[in-house]
TIPA-805556 format. One line per field, with one value per residue (C-alpha): x, z, y; residue in one letter. Coordinates in steps of 0.1 Angstrom, whole numbers, plus 5000, padded with zeros to 4 digits. Last residue first. Example, Ala and Ser with C-alpha at 12.3 -4.5 7.8 and 13.67 -1.06 7.14 Angstrom:
u <- (5137 / 5123) .
w <- (5071 / 5078) .
v <- (4989 / 4955) .
r <- (S / A) .
***
This chain:
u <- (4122 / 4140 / 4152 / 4167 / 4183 / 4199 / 4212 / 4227 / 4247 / 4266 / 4273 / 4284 / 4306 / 4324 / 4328 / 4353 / 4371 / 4378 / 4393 / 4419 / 4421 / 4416 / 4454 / 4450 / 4419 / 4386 / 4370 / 4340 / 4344 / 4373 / 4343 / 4326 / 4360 / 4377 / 4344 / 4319 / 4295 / 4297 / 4291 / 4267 / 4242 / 4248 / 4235 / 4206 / 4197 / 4198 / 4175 / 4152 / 4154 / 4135 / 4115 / 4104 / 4099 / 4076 / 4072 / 4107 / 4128 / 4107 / 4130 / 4126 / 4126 / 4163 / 4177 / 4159 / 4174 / 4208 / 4224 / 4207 / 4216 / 4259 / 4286 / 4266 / 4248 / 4280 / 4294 / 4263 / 4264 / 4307 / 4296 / 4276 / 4306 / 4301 / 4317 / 4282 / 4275 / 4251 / 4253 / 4226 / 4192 / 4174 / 4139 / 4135 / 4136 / 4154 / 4187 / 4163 / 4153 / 4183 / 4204 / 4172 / 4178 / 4214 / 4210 / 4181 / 4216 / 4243 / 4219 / 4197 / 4197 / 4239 / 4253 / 4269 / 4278 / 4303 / 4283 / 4281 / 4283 / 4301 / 4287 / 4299 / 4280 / 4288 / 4259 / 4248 / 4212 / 4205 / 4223 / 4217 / 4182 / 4181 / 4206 / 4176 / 4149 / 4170 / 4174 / 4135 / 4134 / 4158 / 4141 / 4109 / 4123 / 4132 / 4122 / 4133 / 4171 / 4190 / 4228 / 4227 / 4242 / 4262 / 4264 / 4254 / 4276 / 4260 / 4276 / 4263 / 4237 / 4204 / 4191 / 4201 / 4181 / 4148 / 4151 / 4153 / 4127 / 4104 / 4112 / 4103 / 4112 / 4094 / 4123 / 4140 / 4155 / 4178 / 4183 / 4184 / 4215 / 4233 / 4233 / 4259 / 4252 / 4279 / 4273 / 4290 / 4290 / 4260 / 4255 / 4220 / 4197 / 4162 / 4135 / 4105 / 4070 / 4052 / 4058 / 4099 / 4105 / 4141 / 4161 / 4201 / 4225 / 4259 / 4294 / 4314 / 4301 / 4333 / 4366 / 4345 / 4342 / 4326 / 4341 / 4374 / 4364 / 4334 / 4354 / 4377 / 4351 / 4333 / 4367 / 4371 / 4338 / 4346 / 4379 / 4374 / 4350 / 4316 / 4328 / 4331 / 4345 / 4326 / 4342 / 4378 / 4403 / 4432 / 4412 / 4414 / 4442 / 4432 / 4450 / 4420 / 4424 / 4423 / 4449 / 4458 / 4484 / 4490 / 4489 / 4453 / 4437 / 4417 / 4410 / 4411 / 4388 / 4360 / 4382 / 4409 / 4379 / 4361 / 4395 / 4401 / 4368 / 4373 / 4401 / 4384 / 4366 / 4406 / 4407 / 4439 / 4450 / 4431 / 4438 / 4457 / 4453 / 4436 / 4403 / 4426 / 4443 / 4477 / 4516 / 4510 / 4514 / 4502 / 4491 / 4472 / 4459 / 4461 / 4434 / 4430 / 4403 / 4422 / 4446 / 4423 / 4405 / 4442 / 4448 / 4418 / 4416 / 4449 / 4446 / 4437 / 4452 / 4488 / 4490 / 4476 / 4505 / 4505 / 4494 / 4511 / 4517 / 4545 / 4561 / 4532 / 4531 / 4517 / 4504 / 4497 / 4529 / 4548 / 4515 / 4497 / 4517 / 4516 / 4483 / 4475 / 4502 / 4478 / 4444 / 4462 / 4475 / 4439 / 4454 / 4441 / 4481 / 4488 / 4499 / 4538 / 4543 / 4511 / 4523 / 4558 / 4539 / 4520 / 4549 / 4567 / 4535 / 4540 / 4576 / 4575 / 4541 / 4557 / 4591 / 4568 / 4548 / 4579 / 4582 / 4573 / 4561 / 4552 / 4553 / 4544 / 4520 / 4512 / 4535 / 4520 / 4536 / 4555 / 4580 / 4557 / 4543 / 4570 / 4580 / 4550 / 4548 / 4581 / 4580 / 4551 / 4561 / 4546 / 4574 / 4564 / 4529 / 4504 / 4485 / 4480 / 4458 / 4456 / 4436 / 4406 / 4407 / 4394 / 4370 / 4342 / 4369 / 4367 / 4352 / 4372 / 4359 / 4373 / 4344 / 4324 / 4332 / 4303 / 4305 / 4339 / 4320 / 4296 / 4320 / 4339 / 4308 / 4300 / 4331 / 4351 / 4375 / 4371 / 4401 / 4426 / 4421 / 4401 / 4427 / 4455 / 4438 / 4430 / 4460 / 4449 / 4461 / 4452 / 4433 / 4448 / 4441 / 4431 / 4430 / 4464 / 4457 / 4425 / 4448 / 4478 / 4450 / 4439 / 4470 / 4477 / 4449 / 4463 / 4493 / 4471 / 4456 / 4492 / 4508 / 4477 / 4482 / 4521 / 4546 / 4583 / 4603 / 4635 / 4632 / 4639 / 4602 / 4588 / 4604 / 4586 / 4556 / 4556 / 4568 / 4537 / 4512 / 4531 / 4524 / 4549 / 4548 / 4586 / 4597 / 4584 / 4596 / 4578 / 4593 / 4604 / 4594 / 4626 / 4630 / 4650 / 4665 / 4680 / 4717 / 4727 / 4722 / 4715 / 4697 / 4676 / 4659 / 4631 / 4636 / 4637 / 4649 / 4643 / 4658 / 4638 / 4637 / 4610 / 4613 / 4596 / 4610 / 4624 / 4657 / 4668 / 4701 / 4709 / 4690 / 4704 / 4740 / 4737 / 4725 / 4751 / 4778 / 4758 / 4769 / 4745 / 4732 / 4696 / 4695 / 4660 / 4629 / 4611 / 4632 / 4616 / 4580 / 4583 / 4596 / 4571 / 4543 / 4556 / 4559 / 4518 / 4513 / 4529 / 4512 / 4478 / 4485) .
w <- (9238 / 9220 / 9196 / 9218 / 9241 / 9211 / 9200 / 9232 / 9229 / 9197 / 9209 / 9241 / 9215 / 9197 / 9230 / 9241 / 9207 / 9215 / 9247 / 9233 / 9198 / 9201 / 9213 / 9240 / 9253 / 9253 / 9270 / 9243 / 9230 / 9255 / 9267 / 9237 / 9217 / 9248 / 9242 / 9271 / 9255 / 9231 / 9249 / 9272 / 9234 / 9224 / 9258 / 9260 / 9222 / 9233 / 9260 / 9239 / 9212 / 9236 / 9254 / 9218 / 9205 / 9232 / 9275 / 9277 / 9295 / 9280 / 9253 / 9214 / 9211 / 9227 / 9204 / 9175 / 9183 / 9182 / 9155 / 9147 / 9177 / 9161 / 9182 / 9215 / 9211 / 9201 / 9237 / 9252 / 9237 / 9248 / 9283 / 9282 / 9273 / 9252 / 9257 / 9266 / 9232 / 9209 / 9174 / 9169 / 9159 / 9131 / 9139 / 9152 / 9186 / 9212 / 9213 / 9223 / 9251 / 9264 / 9254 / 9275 / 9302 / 9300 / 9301 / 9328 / 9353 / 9339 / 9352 / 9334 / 9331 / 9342 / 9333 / 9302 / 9323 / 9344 / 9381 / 9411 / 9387 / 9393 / 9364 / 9345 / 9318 / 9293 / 9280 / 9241 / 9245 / 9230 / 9249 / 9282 / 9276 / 9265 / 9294 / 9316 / 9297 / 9299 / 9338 / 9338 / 9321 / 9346 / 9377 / 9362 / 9356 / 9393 / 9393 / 9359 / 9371 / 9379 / 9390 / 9415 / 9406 / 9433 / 9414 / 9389 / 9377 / 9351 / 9325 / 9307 / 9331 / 9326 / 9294 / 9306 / 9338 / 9320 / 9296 / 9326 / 9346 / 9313 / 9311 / 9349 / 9382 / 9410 / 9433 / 9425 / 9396 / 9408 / 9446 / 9446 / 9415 / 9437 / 9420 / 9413 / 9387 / 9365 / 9344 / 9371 / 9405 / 9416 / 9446 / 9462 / 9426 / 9439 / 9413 / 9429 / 9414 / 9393 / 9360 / 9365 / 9396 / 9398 / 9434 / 9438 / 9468 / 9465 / 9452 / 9453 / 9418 / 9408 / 9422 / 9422 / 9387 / 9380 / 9352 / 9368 / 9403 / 9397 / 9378 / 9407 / 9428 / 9410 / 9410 / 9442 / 9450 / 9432 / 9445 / 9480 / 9459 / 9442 / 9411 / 9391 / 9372 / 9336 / 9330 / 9316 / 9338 / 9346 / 9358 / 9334 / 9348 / 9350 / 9331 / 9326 / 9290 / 9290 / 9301 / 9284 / 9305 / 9294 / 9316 / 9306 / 9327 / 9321 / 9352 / 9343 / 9345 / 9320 / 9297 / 9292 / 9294 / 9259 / 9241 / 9249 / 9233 / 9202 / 9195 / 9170 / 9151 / 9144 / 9122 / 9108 / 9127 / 9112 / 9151 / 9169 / 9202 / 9197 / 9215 / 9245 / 9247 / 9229 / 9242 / 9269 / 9304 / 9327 / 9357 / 9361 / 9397 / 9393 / 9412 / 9392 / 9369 / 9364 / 9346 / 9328 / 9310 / 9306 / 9281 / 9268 / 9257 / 9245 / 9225 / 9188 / 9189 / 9200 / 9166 / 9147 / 9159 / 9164 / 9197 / 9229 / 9264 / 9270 / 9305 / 9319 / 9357 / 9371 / 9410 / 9423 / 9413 / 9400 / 9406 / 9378 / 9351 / 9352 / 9358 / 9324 / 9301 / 9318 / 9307 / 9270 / 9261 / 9246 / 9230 / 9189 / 9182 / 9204 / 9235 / 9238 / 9209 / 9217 / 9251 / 9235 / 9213 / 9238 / 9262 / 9236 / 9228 / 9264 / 9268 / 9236 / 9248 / 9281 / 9262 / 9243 / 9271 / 9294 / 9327 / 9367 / 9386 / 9418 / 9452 / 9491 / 9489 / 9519 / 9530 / 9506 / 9466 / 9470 / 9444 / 9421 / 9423 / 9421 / 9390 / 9376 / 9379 / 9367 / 9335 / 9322 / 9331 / 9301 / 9280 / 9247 / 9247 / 9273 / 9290 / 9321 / 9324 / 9359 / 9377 / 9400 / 9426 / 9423 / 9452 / 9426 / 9414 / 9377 / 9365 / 9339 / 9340 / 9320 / 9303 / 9305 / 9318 / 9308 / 9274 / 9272 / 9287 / 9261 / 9232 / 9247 / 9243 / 9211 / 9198 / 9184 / 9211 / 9225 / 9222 / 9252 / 9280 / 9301 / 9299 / 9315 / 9346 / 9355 / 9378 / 9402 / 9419 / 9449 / 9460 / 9463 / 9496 / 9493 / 9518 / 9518 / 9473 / 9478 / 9495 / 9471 / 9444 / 9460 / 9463 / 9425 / 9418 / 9442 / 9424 / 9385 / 9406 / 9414 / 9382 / 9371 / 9399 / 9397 / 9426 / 9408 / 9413 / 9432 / 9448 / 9482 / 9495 / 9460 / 9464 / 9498 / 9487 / 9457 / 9480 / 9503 / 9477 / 9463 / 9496 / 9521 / 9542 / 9557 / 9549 / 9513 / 9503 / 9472 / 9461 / 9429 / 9398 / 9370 / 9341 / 9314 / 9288 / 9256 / 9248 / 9241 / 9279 / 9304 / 9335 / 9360 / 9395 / 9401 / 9431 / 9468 / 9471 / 9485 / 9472 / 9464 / 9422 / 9403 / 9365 / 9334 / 9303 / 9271 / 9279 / 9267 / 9246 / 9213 / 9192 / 9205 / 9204 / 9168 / 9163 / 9179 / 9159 / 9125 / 9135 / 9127 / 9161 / 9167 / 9189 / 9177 / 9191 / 9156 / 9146 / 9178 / 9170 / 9134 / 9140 / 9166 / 9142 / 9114 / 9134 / 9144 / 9113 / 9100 / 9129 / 9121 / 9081) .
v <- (8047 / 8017 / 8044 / 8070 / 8044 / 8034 / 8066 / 8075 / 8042 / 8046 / 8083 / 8069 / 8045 / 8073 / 8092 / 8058 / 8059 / 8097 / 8089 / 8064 / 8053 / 8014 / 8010 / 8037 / 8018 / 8040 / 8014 / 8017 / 7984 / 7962 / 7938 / 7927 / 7923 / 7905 / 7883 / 7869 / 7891 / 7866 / 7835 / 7850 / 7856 / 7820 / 7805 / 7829 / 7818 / 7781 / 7791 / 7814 / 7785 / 7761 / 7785 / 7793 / 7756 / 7747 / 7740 / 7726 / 7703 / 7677 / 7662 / 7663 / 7700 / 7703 / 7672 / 7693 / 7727 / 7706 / 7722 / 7749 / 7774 / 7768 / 7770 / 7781 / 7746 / 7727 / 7740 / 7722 / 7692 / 7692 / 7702 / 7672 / 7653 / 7622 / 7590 / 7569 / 7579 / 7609 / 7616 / 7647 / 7644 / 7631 / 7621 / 7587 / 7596 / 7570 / 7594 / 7623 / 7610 / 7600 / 7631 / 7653 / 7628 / 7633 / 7672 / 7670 / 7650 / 7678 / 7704 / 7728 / 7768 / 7778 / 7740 / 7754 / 7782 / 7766 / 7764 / 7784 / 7817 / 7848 / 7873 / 7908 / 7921 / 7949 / 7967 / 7962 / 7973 / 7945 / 7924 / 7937 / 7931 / 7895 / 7886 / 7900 / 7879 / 7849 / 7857 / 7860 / 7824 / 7808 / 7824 / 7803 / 7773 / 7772 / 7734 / 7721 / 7731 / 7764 / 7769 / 7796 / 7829 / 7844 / 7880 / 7901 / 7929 / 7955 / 7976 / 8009 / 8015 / 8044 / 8031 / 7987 / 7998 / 8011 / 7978 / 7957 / 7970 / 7965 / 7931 / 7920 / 7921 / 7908 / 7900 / 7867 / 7879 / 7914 / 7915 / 7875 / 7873 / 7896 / 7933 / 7956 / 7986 / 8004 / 8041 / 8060 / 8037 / 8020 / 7990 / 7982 / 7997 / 7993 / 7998 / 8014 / 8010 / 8035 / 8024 / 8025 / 8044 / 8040 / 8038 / 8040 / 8031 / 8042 / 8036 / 8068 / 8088 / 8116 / 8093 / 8060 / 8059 / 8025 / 8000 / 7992 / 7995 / 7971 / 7949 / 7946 / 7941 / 7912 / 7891 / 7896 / 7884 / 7853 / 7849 / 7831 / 7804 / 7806 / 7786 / 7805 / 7837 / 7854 / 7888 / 7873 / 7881 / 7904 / 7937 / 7964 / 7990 / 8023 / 8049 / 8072 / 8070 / 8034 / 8007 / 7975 / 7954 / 7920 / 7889 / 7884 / 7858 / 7829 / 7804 / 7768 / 7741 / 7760 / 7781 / 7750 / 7724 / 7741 / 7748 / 7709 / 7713 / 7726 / 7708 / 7681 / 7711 / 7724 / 7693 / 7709 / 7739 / 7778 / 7783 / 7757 / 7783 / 7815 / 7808 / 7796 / 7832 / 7829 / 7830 / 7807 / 7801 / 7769 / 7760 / 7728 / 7713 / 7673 / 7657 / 7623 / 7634 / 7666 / 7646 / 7622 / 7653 / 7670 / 7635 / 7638 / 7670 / 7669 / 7637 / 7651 / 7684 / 7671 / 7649 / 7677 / 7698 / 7733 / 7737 / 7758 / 7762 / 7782 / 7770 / 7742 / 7735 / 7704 / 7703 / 7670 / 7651 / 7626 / 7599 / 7622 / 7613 / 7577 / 7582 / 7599 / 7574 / 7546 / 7568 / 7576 / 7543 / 7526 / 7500 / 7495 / 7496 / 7468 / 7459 / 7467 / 7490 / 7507 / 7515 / 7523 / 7550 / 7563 / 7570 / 7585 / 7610 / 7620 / 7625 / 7649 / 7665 / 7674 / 7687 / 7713 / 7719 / 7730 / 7717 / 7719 / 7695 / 7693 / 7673 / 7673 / 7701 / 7705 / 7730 / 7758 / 7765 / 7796 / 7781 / 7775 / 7804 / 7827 / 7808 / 7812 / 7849 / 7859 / 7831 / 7851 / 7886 / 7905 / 7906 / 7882 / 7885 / 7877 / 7846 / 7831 / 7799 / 7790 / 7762 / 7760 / 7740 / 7703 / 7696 / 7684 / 7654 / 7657 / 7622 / 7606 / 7569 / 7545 / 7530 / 7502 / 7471 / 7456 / 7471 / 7446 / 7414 / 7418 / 7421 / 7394 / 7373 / 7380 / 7374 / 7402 / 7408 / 7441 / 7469 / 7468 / 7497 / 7477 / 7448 / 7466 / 7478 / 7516 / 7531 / 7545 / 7583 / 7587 / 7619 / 7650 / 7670 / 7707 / 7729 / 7753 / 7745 / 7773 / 7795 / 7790 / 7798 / 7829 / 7842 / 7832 / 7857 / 7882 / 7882 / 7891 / 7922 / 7933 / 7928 / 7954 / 7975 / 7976 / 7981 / 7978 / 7948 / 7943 / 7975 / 7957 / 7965 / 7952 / 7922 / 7917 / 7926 / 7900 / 7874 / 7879 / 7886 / 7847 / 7830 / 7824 / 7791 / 7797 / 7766 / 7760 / 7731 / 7711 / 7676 / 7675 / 7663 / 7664 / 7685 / 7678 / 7707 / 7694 / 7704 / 7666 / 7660 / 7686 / 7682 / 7707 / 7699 / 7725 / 7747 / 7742 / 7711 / 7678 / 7649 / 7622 / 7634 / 7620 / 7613 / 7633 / 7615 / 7632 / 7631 / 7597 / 7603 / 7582 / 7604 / 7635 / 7619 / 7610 / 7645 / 7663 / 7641 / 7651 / 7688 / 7717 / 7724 / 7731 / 7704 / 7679 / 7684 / 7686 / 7658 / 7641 / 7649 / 7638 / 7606 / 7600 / 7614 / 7592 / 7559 / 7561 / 7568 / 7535 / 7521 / 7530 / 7518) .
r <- (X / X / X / X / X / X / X / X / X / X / X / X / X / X / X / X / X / X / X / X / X / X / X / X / X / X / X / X / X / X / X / X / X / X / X / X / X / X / X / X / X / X / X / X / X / X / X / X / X / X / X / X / X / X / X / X / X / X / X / X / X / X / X / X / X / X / X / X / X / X / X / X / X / X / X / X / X / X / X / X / X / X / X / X / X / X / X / X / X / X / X / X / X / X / X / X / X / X / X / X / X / X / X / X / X / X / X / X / X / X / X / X / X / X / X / X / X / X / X / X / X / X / X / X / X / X / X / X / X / X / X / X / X / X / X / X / X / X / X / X / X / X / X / X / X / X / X / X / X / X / X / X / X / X / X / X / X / X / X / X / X / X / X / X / X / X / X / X / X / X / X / X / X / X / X / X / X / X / X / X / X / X / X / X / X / X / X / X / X / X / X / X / X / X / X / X / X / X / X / X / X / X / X / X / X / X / X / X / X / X / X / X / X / X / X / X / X / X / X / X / X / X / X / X / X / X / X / X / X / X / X / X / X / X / X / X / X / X / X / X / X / X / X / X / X / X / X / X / X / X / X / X / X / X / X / X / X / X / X / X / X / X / X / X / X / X / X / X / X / X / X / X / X / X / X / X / X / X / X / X / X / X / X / X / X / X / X / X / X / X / X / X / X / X / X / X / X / X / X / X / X / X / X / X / X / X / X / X / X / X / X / X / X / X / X / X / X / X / X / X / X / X / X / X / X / X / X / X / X / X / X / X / X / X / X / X / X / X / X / X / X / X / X / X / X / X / X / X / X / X / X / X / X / X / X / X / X / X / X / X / X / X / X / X / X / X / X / X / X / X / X / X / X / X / X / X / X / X / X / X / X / X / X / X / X / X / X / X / X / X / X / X / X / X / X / X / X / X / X / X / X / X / X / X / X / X / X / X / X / X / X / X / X / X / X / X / X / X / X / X / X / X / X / X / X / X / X / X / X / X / X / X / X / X / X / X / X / X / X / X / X / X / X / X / X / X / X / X / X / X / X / X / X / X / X / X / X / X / X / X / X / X / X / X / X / X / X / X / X / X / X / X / X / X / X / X / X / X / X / X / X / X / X / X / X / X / X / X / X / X / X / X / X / X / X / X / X / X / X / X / X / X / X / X / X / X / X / X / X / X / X / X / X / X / X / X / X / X / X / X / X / X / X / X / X / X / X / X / X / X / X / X / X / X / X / X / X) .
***
């Protein structure tokens, strides 16, 4: 029955693929033609290497020259000097984010790709002795090398300088990098799933292909660029994840461009649940950024990315000053230094612009703050940026519940929030090590708690827990991270509460955007606003 399926999905990958040509010659040729595979190229050239056989694109690896060791702010400049392209702010901001990339990619040495062995991948033998000599071996591991840069996910509609942007990337790519790979997803999923299939073919339906098919991949090169990436295929939902898992896992920087923001992607799909977090890695390995060009009344350009960045790299604080730009008014309130006297004592405000307030995650938690500084701030600030937040664990449990408490107050006084984090946010309050103690623990309870395996993500625990505060409340209760129940469910709630105000919804309310109704949309919300601070008064 696997193999029948297995047949089908081939089959119904490569009609998919077929030439849109009517003739039954064009056909014949398509499906005697081999395009489908990526394959290196030793010549050097400058741009990717392009076939044609039976009217379907091929792409090959190449290796990367860049003589002149340009960057992409560099190129951009320079076509904007010959009136090839016209200076934009918003194009502009989204540059500066492949800038820092390139920069990030001028230090940053691959490691080598290896191959994991043929028998690991095979299915266990069931004697008891091949069983234990299989858990021996354990898994393939797919450990994200902590050096990885982060990647780009650039999205927009049809228009929005997509194709523009990559390719000046890819072809500013720095010295260093000795090879990349550039191809459409479409035709990337094609040559994967065929490489699956004859992996299967070869060892057995049961053969764990995707790790091999993975490093095959990765030895062609250490940057891989994606044209339109895209899922509408259950056959493509339930390996993704997976499959760019063991990518990254062997150093590969992704770029890619879609259509569709990551929440948007195989949406309403079947077994959508079992893409959630390939949705989950895209937004945490990748950096998100809006290739469209929304502007509000004051015809300022919102700033390209999503309002959560991290690591704490070159473009973290870039990242906060752009927001700060975009959500300050610097032409009527220059940034300054504020002070509130909240209950007698002196609140210190280091950066403030109109209705937005800067702090670094030290100026604002570990001074002694508490929830009625907050609640003062959130009335006289419409938005807040908080910045080089440390990860916390067991031992700084006590920063972790007064940043709850703050995340608390901006919520419900339904501010905008803006944060650069050291650490994805599902590791924000406890680290990947207290999570897997807190899985342990829980996994030897009797009570019903959630399915739990060697194979299981963290992140993936964690990413359930913003999905739905019920679900693992027990798994959370069971272990010792936590004092009681509430601190418990604050944290989950904390989790929940970041995850929406991480929204485009969240963030575009009371912008005033022209396509939200402009100016008057914008007083509609102050209004909003001005009555809240009159009733938690």
């Amino acid at each position: 029955m696997r193999r029948f399926l297995c047949r089908r999905c081939y089959s119904s990958l490569r009609w998919r693929a077929r030439p849109r040509i009517g003739s039954s010659k064009a056909l014949r040729s398509f499906a005697r033609s081999d395009t489908l595979s990526l394959t290196a190229s030793s010549d050097l050239l400058p741009k990717t290497k392009v076939r044609w056989s039976s009217n379907v694109r091929r792409l090959a690896t190449v290796r990367n020259v860049n003589p002149s060791d340009i960057g992409p702010i560099n190129e951009y400049d320079s076509r904007v000097e010959s009136g090839r392209l016209k200076n934009d702010e918003h194009q502009r901001g989204i540059v500066e984010s492949l800038q820092h990339l390139h920069e990030d990619l001028q230090h940053y040495k691959a490691p080598e790709v290896v191959h994991p062995e043929i028998e690991s991948l095979k299915p266990p033998n069931q004697s008891f002795l091949s069983a234990l000599f299989h858990r021996k071996q354990g898994r393939i591991s797919t450990k994200i090398p902590a050096n990885l840069p982060k990647g780009l996910y650039l999205y927009g509609d049809v228009g929005s300088g997509k194709t523009m942007l990559m390719d000046m990337f890819y072809d500013t790519l720095p010295n260093n990098i000795t090879s990349k790979t550039r191809i459409h997803f479409h035709n990337f999923m094609q040559d994967v799933h065929k490489r699956l299939h004859a992996m299967k073919m070869e060892h057995g339906n049961d053969f764990d292909a995707i790790p091999f098919v993975a490093a095959d991949i990765a030895e062609k090169g250490s940057v891989l660029c994606f044209d339109e990436f895209q899922c509408t295929d259950v056959a493509d939902a339930m390996i993704l994840r997976r499959l760019l898992e063991a990518l990254m896992s062997h150093g590969i920087v992704l770029v890619t461009t879609s259509n569709r923001h990551p929440d948007e992607l195989y949406k309403n799909g079947i077994q959508r649940e079992s893409f959630i977090p390939c949705i989950h890695l895209l937004k945490t390995r990748l950096q998100v950024i809006n290739l469209d060009s929304p502007t509000d009344y004051r015809k300022i350009p919102r700033p390209p990315s999503g309002v959560y960045h991290h690591p704490l790299d070159r473009a973290a604080n870039a990242h906060a000053e752009k927001w700060f730009k975009f959500l300050g008014d610097f032409a009527h309130d220059p940034p300054h230094r504020a002070v509130h006297h909240i209950w007698g004592r002196d609140v210190e405000v280091p950066r403030a612009s109109g209705t937005v307030a800067w702090f670094t995650f030290d100026e604002l938690i570990r001074r002694p703050t508490g929830a009625a500084d907050y609640l003062e701030l959130v009335r006289a600030y419409d938005a807040f940026i908080v910045t080089e937040i440390p990860g916390m664990t067991f031992r700084e449990r006590d920063l972790a519940r007064r940043f709850i408490t703050f995340i608390d107050a901006v919520y419900e006084g339904r501010a905008k929030l803006v944060l650069t984090t050291a650490v994805p946010l599902t590791q924000l309050f406890l680290s990947r090590n207290e999570m897997h103690d807190a899985l342990e623990t829980s996994s030897s309870s009797k009570e019903d708690t959630i399915p739990h395996d060697e194979g299981q993500d963290v992140d993936d625990v964690m990413r359930h827990l913003m999905d739905d505060l019920g679900m693992n409340m027990k798994m959370l209760k069971n272990s010792n991270m936590f004092s009681g129940d509430e601190e418990a469910f604050a944290f989950a709630r904390a989790f929940s509460r970041l995850n929406e105000m991480g929204s485009q919804q969240w963030i575009e309310r009371g912008m005033g955007l022209e396509k939200d109704g402009g100016k008057a949309e914008r007083d509609s919300w102050q209004k909003v606003r001005s009555r809240w601070r009159e009733d938690s008064m």
